[in-house]
N, C-alpha and C positions, 0 to 999 in steps of 0.2 A: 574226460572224467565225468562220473554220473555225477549231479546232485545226491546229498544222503538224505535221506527219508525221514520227515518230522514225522513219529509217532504213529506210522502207518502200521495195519497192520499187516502180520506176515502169509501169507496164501501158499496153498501147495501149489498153483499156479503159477505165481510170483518165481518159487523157487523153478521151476521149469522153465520158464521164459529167460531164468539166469544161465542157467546150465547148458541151455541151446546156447547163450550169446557167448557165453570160453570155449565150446566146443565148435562153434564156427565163428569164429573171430579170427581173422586171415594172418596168417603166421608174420609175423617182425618183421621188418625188413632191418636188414644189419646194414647199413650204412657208413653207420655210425663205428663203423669198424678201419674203413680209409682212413680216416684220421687218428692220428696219436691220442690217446685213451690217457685221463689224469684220473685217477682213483682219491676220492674222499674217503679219508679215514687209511690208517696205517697200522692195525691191527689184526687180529688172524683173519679172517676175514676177507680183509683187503691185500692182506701179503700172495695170499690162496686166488682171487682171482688174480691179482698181476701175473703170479708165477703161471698161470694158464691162459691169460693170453697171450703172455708171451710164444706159451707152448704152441699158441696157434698161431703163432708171425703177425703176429697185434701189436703195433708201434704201443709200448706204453711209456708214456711221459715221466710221470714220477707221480707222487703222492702230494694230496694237503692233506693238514692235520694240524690240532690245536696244537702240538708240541714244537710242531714245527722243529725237528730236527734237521741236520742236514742232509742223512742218506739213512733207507732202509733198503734193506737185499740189494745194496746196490743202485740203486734210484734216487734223485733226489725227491726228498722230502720237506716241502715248506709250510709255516703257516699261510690261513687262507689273503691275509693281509700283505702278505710280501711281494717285491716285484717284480719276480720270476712270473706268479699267479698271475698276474694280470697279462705278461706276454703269451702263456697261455691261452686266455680269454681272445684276445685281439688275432693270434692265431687260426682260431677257431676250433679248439682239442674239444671234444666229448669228455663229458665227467660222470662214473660210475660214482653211485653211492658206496661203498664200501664198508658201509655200517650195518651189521644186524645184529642187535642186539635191544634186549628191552628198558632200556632206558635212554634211548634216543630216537626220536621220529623219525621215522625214512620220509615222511610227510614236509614233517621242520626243514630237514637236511635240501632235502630238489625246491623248497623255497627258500632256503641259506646261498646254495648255489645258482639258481634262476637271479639275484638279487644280488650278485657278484657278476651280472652279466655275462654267463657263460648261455648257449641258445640251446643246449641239447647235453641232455640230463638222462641216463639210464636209472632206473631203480635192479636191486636185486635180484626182485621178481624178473623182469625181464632179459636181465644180463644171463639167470640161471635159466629160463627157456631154449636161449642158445648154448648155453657150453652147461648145461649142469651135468651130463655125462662124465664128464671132467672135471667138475668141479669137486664130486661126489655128496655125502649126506652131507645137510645144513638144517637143522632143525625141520624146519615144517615148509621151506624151499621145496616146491616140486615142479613137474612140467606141467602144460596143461593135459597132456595126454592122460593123465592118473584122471582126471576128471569121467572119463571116456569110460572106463575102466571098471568104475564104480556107482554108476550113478542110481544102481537101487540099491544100495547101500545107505547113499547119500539120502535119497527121498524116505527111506525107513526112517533113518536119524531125525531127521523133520519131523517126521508124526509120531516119534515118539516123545520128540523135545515138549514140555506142558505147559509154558506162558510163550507170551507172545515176546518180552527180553531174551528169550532163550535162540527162538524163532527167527528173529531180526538178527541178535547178535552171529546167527548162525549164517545166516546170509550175507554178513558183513565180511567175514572171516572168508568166504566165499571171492565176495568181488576185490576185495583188497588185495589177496594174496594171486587169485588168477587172471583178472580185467585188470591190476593194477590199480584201482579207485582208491587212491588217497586222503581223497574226504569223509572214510571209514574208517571205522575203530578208533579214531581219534579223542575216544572220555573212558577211558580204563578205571574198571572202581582198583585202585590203588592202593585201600584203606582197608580190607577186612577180608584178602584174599582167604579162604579156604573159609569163612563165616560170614559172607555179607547179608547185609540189614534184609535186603531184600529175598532170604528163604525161609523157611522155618527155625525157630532158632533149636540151634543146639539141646542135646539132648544133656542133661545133669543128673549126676556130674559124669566129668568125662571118664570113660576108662581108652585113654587116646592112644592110636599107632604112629609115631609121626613117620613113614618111609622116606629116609633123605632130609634127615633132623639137619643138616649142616652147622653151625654154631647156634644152633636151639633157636632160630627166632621165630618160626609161629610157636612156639612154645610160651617165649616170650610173650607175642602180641597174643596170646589167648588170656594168660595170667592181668596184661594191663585192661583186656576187655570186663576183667571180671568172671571169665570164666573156671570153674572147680574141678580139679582131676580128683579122681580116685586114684587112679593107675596112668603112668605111662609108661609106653613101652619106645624107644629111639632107637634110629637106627642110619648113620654115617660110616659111611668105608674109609673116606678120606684123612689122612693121619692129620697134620694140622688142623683140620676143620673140628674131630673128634675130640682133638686136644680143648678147643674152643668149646665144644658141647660139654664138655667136663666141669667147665670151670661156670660156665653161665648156668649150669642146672647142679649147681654144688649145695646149694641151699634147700632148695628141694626135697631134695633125699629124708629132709629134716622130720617132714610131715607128709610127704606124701612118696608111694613106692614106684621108684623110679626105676626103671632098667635099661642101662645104655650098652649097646650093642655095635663095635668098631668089623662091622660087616655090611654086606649090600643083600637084595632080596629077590629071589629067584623061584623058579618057577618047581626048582629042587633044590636041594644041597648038593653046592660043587664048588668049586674053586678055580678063578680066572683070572685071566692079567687084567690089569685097574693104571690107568694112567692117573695119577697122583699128583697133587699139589696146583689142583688147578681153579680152587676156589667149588663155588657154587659147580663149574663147571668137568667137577672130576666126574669118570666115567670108564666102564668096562673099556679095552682095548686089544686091539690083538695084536699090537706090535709092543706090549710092555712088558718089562722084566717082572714088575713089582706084581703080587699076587695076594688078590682077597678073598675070603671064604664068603659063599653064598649061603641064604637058608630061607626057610620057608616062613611066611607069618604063619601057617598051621603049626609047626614045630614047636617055633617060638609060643603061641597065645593059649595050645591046647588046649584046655577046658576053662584057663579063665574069664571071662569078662573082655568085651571088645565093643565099644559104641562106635565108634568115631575112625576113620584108619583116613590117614593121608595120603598119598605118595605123590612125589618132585623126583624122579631116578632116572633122569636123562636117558628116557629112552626105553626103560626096560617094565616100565609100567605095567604091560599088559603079562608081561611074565610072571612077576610078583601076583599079578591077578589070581592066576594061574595056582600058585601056592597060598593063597586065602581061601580060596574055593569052600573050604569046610568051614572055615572061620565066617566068612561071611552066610555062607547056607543057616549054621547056626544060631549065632547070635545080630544077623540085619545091621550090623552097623551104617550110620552115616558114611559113605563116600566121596571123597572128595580129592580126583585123580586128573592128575595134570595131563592133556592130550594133547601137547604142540610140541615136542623133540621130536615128532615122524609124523610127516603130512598125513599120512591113511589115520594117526590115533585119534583125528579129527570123528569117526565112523566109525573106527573098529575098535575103541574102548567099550560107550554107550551100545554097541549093539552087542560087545559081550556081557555087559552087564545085564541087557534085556531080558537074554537066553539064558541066564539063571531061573527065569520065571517065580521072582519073589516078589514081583509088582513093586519094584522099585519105579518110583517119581523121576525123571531125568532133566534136571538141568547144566544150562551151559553160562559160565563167567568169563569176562575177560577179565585180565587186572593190569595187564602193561601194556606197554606200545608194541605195535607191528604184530600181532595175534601172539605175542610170546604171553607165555603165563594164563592160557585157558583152561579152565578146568571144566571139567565137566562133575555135576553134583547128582550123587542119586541118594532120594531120601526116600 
């Protein structure tokens, strides 16, 4: 693993000298494959790789996990304290991390397990190099190949990125997810996602878009900031979630014009299967019954008033983009669009925001562990 960089700063050099080292960095060796595989964590996730190494005739052991049940899909599953684990350990089984998600370090986790005395630790990142074919989409999981693929892409986004936070964080994002360097992205601002201290502040009062409102909470965290709507416009597909957005923005309505929209947002108006009920993490699908209507923010905003637009929509960001087009041509709102559900929105948000040519400002945030929750900001 590299050292992280106190306060260095960022070089279009710097970024080249990285880009060559994922790009010739000499492919894994999977060794760690003869041996029976214990997966950390027993969640989709980790049910999704077992079910694929299995597919590849990968002895897998069984799962740890805080619940420590006794069997998932079949496997046993213990907490990491029990003394199944430790024959395990004494064995000598490989243990994949199993966890991706942003609220748990894949950092924390390979020094949870290195500290339970197991010698050989996969992450993610590396597990998806080998079978991600297989594994299929995982957020912003990708191969090193995509690196390959795009790399003036990559070095545009650099120079367009405008402080040096931006710059750094963007190279962080970089060696963590492809070199594996764990001792990056490790201090997420956690506290003021989609308005941190550190850009311009907000523009007043807001007339805000939230895309992917889920039970209103930046909504919330903007009212506790002291921030002012004029207008907001919300927008959740998700039926329970929606339910939850109703009732936390009930008061609202009292004094300021509220309009809640139980739809997703698209790059047109159309209608598509929506896998439902899955928390923060509902999402278009193309194996689901259940069906949601798409729309446009143009539709929706027409000629009124638009500062400020969000979007969180697992995935479909750059679509929605797509159907603001006039909205933001006209009225320049504040941006502030999440680009880690697909490895390329890391590139291909900020450069379609560029080729608007409205001299929009670009910066990039993280705000939770393992690069989930970047945004990218254009003011």
């Amino acid at each position: 693993m590299t050292n992280r960089r106190q306060g260095s700063k960022s070089t279009f050099e710097e970024l080249e000298s990285l880009l060559i080292s994922i790009k010739n960095t000499s492919p894994l060796k999977h060794e760690w494959t003869q041996n029976p595989i214990v997966i950390l964590g027993a969640g989709s996730f980790g049910r999704n790789l077992a079910r694929t190494l299995k597919d590849n005739n990968i002895n897998v052991a069984g799962f740890m996990d805080r619940r420590g049940v006794s069997t998932v899909d079949n496997l046993p599953c213990y907490s990491i304290h029990d003394e199944d684990v430790s024959k395990w350990k004494k064995a000598g089984y490989s243990v994949i991390i199993g966890i991706l998600n942003y609220a748990h370090s894949i950092s924390d986790a390979v020094t949870q397990v290195i500290n339970l005395g197991f010698c050989r630790v996969i992450t993610p990142m590396e597990c998806y190099e080998f079978l991600g074919k297989q594994l299929g989409e995982h957020f912003w999981l990708s191969r090193r190949e995509l690196i390959g693929l795009h790399c003036t892409d990559i070095f545009k986004v650099f120079e367009l990125l405008v402080d040096d936070m931006s710059k750094n964080g963007f190279l962080e994002i970089l060696r963590f997810r492809y070199l594996y360097d764990l001792n990056t992205c490790l201090n997420p601002d956690t506290e003021k996602q989609y308005f941190p201290d550190n850009l311009p502040q907000l523009p007043q009062p807001l007339y805000f878009l939230d895309g992917g409102a889920y039970i209103g909470d930046t909504i919330q965290t903007l009212i506790a900031h002291n921030q002012i709507f004029a207008q907001i416009y919300a927008f959740e597909p998700d039926t329970e979630n929606f339910k939850r957005l109703l009732l936390q923005t009930s008061d609202l309505s009292n004094h300021i014009p509220v309009k809640l929209l139980q739809c997703g947002l698209w790059s047109s108006k159309t209608v598509v299967s929506f896998n439902d009920g899955l928390g923060a993490g509902s999402k278009i699908s193309d194996d689901n019954k259940l069906k949601v209507t798409l729309v446009t923010i143009d539709d929706i905003v027409g000629n009124n008033q638009c500062n400020f637009i969000k979007l969180d929509i697992e995935g479909a960001e750059l679509d929605a983009l797509e159907g603001a087009k006039r909205t933001i041509q006209k009225f320049r709102p504040r941006l502030a669009i999440c680009c880690y559900h697909k490895p390329d929105h890391l590139w291909k948000i900020p450069i379609w925001i560029n080729n608007l040519n409205l001299n929009y400002k670009l910066y990039l945030r993280n705000h939770q562990y393992n690069t989930f929750e970047t945004v990218i900001y254009a003011i």
